[in-house]
N, C-alpha and C positions, 0 to 999 in steps of 0.2 A: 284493580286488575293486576295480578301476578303475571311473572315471567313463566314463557315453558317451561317444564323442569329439566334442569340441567342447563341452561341456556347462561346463567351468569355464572352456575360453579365451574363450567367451562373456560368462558371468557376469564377468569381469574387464573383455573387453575393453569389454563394452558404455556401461559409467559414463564412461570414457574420452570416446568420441564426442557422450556426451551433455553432458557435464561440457564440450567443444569449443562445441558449439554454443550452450549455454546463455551462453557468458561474452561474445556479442556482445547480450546484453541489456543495456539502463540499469542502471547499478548504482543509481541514485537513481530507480526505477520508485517505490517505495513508501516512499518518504523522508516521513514526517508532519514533522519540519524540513526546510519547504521551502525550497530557494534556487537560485539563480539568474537567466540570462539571457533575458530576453524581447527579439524585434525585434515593434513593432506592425506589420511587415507584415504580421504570419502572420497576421492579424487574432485569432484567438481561439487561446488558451492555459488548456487544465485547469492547475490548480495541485495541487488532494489531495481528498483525501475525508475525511472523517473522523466516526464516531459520536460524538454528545456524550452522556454518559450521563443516567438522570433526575433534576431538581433535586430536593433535600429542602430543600425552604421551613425546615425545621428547624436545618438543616446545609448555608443556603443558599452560604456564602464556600468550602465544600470541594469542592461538588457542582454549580454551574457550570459551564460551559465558557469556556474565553476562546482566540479568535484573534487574534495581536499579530505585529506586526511592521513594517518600511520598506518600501518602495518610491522610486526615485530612478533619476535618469537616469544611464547608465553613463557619462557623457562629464563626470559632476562639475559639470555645470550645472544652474542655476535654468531649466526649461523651463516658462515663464509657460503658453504656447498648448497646450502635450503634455497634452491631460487625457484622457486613457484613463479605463476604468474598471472598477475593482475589484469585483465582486459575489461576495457570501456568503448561499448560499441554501440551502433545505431542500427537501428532492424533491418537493415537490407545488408550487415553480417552476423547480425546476431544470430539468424534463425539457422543457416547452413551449421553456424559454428557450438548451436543447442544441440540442435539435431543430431550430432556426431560424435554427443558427448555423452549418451546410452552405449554406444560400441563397448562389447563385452573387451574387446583386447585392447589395453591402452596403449599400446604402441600405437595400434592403428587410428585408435579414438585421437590420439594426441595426432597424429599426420594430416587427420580429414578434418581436424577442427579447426587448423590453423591455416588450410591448404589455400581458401580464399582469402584470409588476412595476410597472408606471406608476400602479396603482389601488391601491398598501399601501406603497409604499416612499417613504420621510420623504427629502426636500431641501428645506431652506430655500428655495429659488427657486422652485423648480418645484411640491412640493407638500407644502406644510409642517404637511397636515392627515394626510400617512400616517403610518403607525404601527408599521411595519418599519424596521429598521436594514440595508438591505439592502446599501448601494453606498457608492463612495468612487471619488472624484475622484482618480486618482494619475498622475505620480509624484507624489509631496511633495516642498516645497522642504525642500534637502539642509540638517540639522540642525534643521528646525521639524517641528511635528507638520502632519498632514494639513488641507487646510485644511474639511473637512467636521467634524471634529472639535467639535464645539459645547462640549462637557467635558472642558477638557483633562487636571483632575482623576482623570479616568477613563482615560486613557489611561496606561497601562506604561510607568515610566521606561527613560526609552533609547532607547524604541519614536517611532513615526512615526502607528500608529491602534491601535485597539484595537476589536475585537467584543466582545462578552458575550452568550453562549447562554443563555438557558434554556430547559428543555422540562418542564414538568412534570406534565405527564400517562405519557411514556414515553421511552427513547433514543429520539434520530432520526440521523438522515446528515443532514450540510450539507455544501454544495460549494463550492470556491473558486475562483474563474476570471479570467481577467484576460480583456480585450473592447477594441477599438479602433472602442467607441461612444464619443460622448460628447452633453449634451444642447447645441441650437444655442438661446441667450437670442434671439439677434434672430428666432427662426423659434415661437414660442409654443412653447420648451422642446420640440419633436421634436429624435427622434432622428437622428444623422448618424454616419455614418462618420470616423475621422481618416486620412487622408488619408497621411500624412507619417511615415516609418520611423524611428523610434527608438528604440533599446538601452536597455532600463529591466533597472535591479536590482532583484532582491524577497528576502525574506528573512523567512518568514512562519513564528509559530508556531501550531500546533495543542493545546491541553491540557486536561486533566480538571479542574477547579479552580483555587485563584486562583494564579497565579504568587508576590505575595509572601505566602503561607502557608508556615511552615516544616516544617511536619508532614507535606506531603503524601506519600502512600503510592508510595515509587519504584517500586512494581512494577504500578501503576493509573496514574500522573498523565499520562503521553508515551502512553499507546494510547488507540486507539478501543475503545470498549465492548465493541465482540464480540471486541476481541485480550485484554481484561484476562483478568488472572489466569492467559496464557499460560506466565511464565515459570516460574510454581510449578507447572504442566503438566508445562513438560519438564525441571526438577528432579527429579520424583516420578522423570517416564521414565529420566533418567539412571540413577540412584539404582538402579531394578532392573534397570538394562542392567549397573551395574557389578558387582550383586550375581551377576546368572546368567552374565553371560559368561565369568568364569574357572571356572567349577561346569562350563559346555559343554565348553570347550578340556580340563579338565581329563578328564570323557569322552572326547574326542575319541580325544585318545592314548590312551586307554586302549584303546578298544575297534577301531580301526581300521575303522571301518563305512562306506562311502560316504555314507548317508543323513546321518548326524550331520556328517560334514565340511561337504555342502551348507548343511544346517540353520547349522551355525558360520560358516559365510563371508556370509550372508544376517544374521545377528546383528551379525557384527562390523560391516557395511553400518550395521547400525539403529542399533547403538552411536555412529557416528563421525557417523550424520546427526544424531542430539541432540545431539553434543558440540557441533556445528557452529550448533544452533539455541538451545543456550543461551546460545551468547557471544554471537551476533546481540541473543539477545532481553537478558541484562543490557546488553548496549552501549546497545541501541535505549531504556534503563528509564530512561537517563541524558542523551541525548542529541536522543531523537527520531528519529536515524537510524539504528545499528546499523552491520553489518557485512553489507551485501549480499549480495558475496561471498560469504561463511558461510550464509547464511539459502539461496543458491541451491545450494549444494553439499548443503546439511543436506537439501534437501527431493532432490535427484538422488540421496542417498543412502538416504533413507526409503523411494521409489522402488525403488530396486533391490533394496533387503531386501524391499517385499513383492513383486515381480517374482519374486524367489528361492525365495519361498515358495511362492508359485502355480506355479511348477515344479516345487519340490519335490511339492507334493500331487498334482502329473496323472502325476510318476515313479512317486509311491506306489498309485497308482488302477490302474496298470498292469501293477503287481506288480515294480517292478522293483526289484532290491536284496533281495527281500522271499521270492518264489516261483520267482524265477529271474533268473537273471546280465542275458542279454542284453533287450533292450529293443527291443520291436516298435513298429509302426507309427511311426516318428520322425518321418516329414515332418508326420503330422498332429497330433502334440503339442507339436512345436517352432513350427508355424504358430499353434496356439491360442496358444502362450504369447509370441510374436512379436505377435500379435492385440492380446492384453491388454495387454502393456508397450508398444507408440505409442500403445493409446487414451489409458493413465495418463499417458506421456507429453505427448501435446496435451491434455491437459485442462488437465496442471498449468502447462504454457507458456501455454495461455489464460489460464487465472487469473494467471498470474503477469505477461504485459503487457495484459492488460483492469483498466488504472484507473478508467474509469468504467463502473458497471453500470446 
């Protein structure tokens, strides 16, 4: 008994086109080691997201968050006048402060972005009764730390600044963004726009706990809260993809069924997207970034196996394989299952370039 026709040069051809279009996405969309090139014309640059998990006042030095890293002008100069600005914030200023950063006139955009951060965030000059660590003057002069920095003590050897989260009542998101405000002293500390285009380097880390801790947990320290304990996730999944898929093949030949071949080719799909998701996620346990690449393939191929599967179940609803050879109504089953597989598709392409939510 043969396949419908078209039914398997679909299921092949279709990863193909999808697997095409995916690879002109960022490979560093979800990079939590962030780096690279900003110009301040663009005025405003998301940089990551990232969950900090919650402190244990207990086990306060492993259960912190710390964000560390440089900032520097890409041309290898001291740019005295360049003071952009660095903001790390948590969603209940984030959003005001996103929101206000589409304003076509950046005088205004820079006023309404800062106007609720202006009443909690700590600067010596301007207001050194707040109580937030919010912002930072960058680039930094190249080899000294940031000049906001008041503890240098506190700052990450090597590093340029250094954050310290805590949250201790629950995980939260903070956001990291670079802004082409800065505050004017001679104008009573408002906000202004900078004016003047220049290439800054950043190179910013995100992580669970303190950096020089030797102990930390490699498969927790580099993610965000709601990614931990990901890669022992798709260990387990490996684990019984590798256990059933020779126990399938080994059926397969056996019994020559149409149904079980489908079901096999829809496996071997699931099989090859974990391979693809473990290497991402051990690279990323070590690194911060992973293997892009990998993580986009592993998830086009998760995709397709259950794609395969929801086909398989509307062949079986129909009786086909099962009550009788040939296979009725085609246009309206191969539509539904055409249906399903772009919605799954744009979903997981939304998620996958919506960095900020």
């Amino acid at each position: 008994m043969a396949f419908p026709p078209g039914v398997f040069r679909t299921a092949i051809g279709f990863p193909l086109v999808l697997l095409t279009f995916l690879s002109f996405i960022p490979e560093n969309a979800h990079a939590l080691h962030a780096h690279g090139k900003w110009q301040t014309g663009e005025f405003f640059h998301f940089v990551a997201k990232f969950g900090f998990q919650k402190t244990d006042m207990k086990d306060q030095d492993k259960t912190q968050g710390y964000i560390y890293g440089n900032i520097t002008s890409a041309t290898g100069q001291n740019l005295k006048n360049a003071k952009v600005t660095l903001a790390v914030l948590d969603r209940g200023y984030f959003l005001e402060y996103y929101g206000n950063s589409t304003v076509v006139q950046r005088d205004l955009a820079c006023t309404s972005m800062f106007n609720k951060i202006n009443t909690i965030a700590y600067d010596s000059q301007c207001n050194d009764v707040g109580t937030e660590d919010f912002l930072r003057k960058v680039p930094c002069p190249i080899g000294e730390i940031c000049g906001d920095e008041d503890k240098p003590e506190n700052v990450v050897q090597n590093f340029q600044f250094t954050y310290v989260i805590q949250d201790l009542s629950q995980p939260r998101f903070w956001y990291v963004s670079l802004v082409a405000c800065y505050r004017d002293l001679s104008s009573n500390c408002t906000w202004k726009p900078y004016e003047e285009d220049v290439e800054l380097d950043f190179n910013i880390w995100l992580v669970n706990g303190n950096p020089y801790a030797k102990n930390q947990n490699p498969l927790e320290y580099q993610f965000s809260f709601d990614n931990q304990d990901t890669v022992e996730i798709y260990l387990v999944f490996l684990i019984c993809y590798l256990c059933l898929t020779p126990l399938e093949i080994y059926a397969v030949n056996r019994q020559k069924h149409p149904v079980p071949k489908l079901f096999t080719v829809g496996l071997l799909f699931g099989l090859t997207g974990v391979f693809f998701n473990v290497v991402h996620c051990l690279k990323f346990a070590f690194d911060g970034e992973g293997v892009n690449s990998a993580a986009i393939a592993g998830g086009v191929l998760d995709i397709l196996s259950q794609t395969l599967l929801m086909l398989l179940l509307l062949l079986l609803a129909k009786g086909w394989a099962i009550t009788h050879k040939e296979l009725t109504w085609k246009p309206v089953i191969f539509s539904i299952w055409a249906m399903y597989g772009l919605v799954h598709v744009l979903l997981y392409v939304w998620n996958l370039v919506s960095t900020i939510h």
